[in-house]
mmCIF file of the N, C-alpha and C atoms, coordinates in Angstrom:
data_MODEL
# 
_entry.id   MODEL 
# 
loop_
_atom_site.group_PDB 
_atom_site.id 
_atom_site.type_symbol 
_atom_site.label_atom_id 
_atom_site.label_alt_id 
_atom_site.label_comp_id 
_atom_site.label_asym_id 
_atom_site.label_entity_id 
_atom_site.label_seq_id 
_atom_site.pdbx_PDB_ins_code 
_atom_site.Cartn_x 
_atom_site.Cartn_y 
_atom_site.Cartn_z 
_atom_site.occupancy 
_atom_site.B_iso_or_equiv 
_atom_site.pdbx_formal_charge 
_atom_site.auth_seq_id 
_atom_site.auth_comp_id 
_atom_site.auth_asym_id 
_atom_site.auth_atom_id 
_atom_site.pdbx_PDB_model_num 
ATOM 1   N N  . UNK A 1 1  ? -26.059 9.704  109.273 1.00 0.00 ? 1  UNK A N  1 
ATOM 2   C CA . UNK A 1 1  ? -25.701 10.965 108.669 1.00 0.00 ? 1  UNK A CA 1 
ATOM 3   C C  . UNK A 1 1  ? -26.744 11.467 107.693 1.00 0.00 ? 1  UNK A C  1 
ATOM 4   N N  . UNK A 1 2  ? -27.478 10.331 106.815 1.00 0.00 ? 2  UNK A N  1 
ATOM 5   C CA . UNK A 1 2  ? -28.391 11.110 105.899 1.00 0.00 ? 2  UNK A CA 1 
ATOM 6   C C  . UNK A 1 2  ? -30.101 10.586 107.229 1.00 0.00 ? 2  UNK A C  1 
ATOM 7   N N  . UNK A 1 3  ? -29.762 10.679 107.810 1.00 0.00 ? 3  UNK A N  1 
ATOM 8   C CA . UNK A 1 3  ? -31.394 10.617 108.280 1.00 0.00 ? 3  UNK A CA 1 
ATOM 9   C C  . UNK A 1 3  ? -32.532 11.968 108.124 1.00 0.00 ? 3  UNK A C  1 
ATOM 10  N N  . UNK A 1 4  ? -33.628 11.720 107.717 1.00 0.00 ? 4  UNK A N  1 
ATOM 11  C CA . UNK A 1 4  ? -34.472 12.702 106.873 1.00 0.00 ? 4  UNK A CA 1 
ATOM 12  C C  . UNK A 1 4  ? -33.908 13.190 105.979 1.00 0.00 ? 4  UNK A C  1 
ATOM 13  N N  . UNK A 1 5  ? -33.112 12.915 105.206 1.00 0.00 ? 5  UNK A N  1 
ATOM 14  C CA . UNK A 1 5  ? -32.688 13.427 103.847 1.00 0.00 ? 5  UNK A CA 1 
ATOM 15  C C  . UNK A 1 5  ? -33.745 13.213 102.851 1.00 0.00 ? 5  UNK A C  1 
ATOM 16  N N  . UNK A 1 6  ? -33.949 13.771 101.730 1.00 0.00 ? 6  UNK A N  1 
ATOM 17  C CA . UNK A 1 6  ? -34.941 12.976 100.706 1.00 0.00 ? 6  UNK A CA 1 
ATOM 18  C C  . UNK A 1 6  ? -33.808 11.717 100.003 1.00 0.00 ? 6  UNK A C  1 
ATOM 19  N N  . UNK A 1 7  ? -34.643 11.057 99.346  1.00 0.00 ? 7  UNK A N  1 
ATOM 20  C CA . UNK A 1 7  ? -33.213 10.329 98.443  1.00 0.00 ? 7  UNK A CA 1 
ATOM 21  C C  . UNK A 1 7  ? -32.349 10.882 97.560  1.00 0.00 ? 7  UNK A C  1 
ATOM 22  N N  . UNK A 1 8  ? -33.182 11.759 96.998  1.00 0.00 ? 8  UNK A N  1 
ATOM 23  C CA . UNK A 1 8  ? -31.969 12.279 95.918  1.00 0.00 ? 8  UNK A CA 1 
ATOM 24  C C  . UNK A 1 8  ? -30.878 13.188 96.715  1.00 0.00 ? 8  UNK A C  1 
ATOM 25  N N  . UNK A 1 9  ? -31.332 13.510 97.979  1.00 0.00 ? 9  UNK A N  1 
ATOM 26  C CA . UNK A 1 9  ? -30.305 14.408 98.816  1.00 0.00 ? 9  UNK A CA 1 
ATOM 27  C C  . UNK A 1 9  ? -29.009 13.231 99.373  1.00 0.00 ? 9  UNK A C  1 
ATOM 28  N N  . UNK A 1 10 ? -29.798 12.039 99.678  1.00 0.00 ? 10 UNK A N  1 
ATOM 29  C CA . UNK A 1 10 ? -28.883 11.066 100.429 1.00 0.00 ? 10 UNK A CA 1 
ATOM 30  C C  . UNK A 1 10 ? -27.513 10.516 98.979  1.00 0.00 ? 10 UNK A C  1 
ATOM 31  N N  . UNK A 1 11 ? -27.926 10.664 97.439  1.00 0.00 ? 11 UNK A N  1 
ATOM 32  C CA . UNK A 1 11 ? -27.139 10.071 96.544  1.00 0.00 ? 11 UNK A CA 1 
ATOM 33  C C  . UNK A 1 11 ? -26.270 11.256 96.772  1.00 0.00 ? 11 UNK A C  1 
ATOM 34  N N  . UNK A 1 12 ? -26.817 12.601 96.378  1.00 0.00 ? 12 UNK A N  1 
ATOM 35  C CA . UNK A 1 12 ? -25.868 13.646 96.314  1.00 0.00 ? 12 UNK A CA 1 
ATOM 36  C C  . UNK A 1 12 ? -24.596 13.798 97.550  1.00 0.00 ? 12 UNK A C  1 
ATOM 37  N N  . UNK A 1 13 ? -25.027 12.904 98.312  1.00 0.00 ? 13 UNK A N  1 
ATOM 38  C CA . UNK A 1 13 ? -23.743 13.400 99.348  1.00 0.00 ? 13 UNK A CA 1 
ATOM 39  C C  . UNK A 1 13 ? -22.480 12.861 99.225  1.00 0.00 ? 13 UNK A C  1 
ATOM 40  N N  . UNK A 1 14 ? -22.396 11.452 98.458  1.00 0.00 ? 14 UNK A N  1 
ATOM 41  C CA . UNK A 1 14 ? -21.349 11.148 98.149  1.00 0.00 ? 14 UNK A CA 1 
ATOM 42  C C  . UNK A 1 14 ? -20.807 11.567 96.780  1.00 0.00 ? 14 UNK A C  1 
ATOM 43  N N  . UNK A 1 15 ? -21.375 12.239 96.288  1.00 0.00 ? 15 UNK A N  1 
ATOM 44  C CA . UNK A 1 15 ? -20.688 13.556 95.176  1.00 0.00 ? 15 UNK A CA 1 
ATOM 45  C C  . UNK A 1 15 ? -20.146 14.614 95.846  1.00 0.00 ? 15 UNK A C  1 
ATOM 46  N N  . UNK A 1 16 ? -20.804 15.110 97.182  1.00 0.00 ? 16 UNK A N  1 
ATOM 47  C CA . UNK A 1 16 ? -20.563 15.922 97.697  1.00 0.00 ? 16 UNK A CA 1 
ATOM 48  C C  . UNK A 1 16 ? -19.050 15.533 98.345  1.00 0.00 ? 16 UNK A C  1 
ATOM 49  N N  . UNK A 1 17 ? -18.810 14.696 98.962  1.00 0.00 ? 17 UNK A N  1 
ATOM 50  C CA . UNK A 1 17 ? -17.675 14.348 99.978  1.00 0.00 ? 17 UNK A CA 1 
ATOM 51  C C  . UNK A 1 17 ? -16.614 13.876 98.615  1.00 0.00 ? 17 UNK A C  1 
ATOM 52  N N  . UNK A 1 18 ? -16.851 13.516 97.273  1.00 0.00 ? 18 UNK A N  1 
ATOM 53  C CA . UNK A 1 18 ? -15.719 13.137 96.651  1.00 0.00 ? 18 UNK A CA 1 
ATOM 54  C C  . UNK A 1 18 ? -15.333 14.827 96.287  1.00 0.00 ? 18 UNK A C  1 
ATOM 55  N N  . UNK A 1 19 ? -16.377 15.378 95.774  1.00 0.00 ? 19 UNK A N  1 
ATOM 56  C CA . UNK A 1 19 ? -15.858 16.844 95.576  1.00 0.00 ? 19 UNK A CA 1 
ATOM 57  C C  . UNK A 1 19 ? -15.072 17.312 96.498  1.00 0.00 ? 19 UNK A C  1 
ATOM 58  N N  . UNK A 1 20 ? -15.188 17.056 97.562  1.00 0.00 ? 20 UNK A N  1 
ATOM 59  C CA . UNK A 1 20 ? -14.757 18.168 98.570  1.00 0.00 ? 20 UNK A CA 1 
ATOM 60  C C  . UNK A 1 20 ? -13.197 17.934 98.750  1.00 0.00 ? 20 UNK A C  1 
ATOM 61  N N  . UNK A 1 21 ? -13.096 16.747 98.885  1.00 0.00 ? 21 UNK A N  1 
ATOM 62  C CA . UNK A 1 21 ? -11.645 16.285 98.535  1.00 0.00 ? 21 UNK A CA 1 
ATOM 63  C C  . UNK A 1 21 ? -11.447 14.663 98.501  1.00 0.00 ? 21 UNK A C  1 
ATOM 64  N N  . UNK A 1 22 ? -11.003 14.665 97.195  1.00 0.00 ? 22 UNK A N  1 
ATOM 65  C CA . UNK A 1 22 ? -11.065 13.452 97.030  1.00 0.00 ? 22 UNK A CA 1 
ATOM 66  C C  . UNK A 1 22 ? -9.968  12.072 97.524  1.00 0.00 ? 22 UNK A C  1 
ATOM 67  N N  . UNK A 1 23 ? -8.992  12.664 98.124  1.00 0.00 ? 23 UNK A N  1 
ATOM 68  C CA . UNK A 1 23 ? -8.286  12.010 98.550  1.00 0.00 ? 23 UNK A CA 1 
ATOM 69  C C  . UNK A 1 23 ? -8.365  11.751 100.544 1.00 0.00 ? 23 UNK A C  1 
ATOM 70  N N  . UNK A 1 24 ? -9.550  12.167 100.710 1.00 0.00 ? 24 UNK A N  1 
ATOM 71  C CA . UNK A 1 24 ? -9.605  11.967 102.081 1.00 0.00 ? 24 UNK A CA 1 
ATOM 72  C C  . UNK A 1 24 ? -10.503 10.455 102.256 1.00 0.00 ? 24 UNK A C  1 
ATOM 73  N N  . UNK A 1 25 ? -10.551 10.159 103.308 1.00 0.00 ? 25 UNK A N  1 
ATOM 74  C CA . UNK A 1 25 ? -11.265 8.980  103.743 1.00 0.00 ? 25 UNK A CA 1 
ATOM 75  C C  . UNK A 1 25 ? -12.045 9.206  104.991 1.00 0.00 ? 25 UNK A C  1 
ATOM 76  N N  . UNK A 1 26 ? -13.571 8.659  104.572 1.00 0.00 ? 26 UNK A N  1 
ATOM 77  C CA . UNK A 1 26 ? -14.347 8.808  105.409 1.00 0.00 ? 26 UNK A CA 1 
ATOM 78  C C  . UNK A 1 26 ? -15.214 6.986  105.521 1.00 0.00 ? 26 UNK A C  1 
ATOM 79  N N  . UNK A 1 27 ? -15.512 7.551  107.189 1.00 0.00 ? 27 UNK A N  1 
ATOM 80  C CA . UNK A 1 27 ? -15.899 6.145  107.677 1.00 0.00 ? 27 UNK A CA 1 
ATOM 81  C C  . UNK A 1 27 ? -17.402 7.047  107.871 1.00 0.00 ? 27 UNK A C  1 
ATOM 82  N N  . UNK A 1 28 ? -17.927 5.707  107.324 1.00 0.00 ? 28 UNK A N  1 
ATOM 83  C CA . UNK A 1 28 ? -19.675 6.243  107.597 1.00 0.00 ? 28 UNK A CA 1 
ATOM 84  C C  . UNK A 1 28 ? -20.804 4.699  107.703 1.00 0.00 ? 28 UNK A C  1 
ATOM 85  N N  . UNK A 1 29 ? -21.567 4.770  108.427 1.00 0.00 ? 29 UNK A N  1 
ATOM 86  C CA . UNK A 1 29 ? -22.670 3.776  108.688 1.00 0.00 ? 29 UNK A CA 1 
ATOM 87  C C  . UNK A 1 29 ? -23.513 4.451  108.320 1.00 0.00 ? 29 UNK A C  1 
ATOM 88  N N  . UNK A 1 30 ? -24.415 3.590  107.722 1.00 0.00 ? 30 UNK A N  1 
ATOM 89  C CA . UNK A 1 30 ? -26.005 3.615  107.614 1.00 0.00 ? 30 UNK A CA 1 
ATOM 90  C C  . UNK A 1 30 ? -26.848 2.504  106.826 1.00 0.00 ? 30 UNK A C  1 
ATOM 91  N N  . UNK A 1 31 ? -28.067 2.409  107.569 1.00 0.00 ? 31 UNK A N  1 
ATOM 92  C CA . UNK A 1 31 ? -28.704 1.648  106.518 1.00 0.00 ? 31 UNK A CA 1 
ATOM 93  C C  . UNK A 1 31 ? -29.422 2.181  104.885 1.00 0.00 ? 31 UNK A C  1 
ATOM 94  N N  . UNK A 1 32 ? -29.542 3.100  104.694 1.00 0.00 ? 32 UNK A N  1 
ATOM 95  C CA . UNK A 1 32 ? -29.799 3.994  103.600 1.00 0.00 ? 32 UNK A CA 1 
ATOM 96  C C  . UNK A 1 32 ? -29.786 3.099  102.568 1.00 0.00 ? 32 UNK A C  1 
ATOM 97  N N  . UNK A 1 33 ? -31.000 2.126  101.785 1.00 0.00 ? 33 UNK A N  1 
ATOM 98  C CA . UNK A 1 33 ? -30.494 1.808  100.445 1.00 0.00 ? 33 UNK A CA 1 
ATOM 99  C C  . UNK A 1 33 ? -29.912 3.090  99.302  1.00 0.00 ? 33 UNK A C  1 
ATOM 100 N N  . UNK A 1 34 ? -30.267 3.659  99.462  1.00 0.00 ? 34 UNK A N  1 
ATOM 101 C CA . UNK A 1 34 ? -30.219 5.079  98.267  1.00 0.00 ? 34 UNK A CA 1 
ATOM 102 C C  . UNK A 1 34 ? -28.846 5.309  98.389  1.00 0.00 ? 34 UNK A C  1 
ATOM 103 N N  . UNK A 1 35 ? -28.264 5.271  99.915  1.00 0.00 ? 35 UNK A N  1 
ATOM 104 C CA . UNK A 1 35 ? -26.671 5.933  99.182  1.00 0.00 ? 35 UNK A CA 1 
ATOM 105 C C  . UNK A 1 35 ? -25.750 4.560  99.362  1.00 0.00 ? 35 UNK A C  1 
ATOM 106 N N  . UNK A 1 36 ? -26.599 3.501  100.025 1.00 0.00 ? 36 UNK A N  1 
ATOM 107 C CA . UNK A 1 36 ? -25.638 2.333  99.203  1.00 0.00 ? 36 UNK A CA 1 
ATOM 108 C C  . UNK A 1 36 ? -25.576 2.303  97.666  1.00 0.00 ? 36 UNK A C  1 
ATOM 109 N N  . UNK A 1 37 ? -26.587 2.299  96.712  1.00 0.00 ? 37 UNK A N  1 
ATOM 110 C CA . UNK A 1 37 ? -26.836 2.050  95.595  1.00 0.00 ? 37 UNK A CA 1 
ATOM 111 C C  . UNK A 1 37 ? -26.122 3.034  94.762  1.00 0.00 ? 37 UNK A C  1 
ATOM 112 N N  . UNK A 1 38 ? -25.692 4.616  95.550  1.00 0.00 ? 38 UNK A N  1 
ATOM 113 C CA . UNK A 1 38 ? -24.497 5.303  95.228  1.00 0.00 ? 38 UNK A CA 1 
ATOM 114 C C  . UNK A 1 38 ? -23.112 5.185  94.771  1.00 0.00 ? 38 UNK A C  1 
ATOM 115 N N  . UNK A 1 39 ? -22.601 4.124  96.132  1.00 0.00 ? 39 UNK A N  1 
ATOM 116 C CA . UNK A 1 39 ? -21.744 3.590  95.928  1.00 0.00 ? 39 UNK A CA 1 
ATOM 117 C C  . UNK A 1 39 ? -21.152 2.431  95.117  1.00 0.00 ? 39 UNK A C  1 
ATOM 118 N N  . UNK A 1 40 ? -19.961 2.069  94.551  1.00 0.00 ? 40 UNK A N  1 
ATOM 119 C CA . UNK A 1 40 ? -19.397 0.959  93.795  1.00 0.00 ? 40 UNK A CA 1 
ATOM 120 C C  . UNK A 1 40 ? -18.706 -0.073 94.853  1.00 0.00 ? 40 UNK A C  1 
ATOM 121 N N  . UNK A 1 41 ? -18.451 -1.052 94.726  1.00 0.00 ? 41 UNK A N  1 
ATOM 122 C CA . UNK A 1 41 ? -17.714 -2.119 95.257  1.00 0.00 ? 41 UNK A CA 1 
ATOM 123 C C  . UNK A 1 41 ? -16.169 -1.090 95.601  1.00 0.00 ? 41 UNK A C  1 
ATOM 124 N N  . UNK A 1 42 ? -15.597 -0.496 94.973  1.00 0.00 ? 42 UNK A N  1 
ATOM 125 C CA . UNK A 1 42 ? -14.817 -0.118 94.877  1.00 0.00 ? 42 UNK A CA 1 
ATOM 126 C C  . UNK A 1 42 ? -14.395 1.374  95.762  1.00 0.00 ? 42 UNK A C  1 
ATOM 127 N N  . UNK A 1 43 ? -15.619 2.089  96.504  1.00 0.00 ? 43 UNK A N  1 
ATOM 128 C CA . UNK A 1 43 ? -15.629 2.903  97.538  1.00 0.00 ? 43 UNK A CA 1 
ATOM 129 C C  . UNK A 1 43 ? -15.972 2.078  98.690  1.00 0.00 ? 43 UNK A C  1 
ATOM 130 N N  . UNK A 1 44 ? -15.939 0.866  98.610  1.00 0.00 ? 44 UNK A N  1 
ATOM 131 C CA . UNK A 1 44 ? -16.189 0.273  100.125 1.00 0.00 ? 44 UNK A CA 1 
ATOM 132 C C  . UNK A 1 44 ? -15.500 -0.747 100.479 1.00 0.00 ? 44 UNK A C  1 
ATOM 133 N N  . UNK A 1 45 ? -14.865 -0.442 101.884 1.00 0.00 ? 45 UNK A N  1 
ATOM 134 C CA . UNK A 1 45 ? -13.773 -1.419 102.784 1.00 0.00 ? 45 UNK A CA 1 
ATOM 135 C C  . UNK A 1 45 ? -14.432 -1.639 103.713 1.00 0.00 ? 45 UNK A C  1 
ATOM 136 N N  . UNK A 1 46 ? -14.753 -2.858 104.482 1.00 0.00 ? 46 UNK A N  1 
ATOM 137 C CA . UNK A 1 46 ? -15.647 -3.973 105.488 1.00 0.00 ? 46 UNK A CA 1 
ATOM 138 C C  . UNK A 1 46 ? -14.451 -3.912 106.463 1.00 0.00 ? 46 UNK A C  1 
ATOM 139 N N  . UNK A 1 47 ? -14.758 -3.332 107.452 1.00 0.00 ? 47 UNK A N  1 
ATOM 140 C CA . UNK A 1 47 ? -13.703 -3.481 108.896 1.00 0.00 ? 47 UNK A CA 1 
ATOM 141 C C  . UNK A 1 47 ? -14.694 -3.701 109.301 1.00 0.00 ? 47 UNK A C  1 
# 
């Protein structure tokens, strides 16, 4: 989903998707360190 993003575009997206509504749930892959390092232990579930 963030491929060719810059990095600071790839952090902003998960500001973007909590803004948008925060009570939804989204499933997303990538290897991206930048928007792992976004995330907390606490936005991520391992299925």
């Amino acid at each position: 989903m963030e491929i060719a993003f810059h990095p600071d575009w790839q952090y902003q997206i998960k500001l973007e998707l909590f803004q948008l509504s925060p009570s939804n749930q989204y499933i997303l892959a990538t290897h991206s360190y930048e928007l792992c390092q976004a995330l907390t232990p606490a936005h991520v579930k391992e299925i």
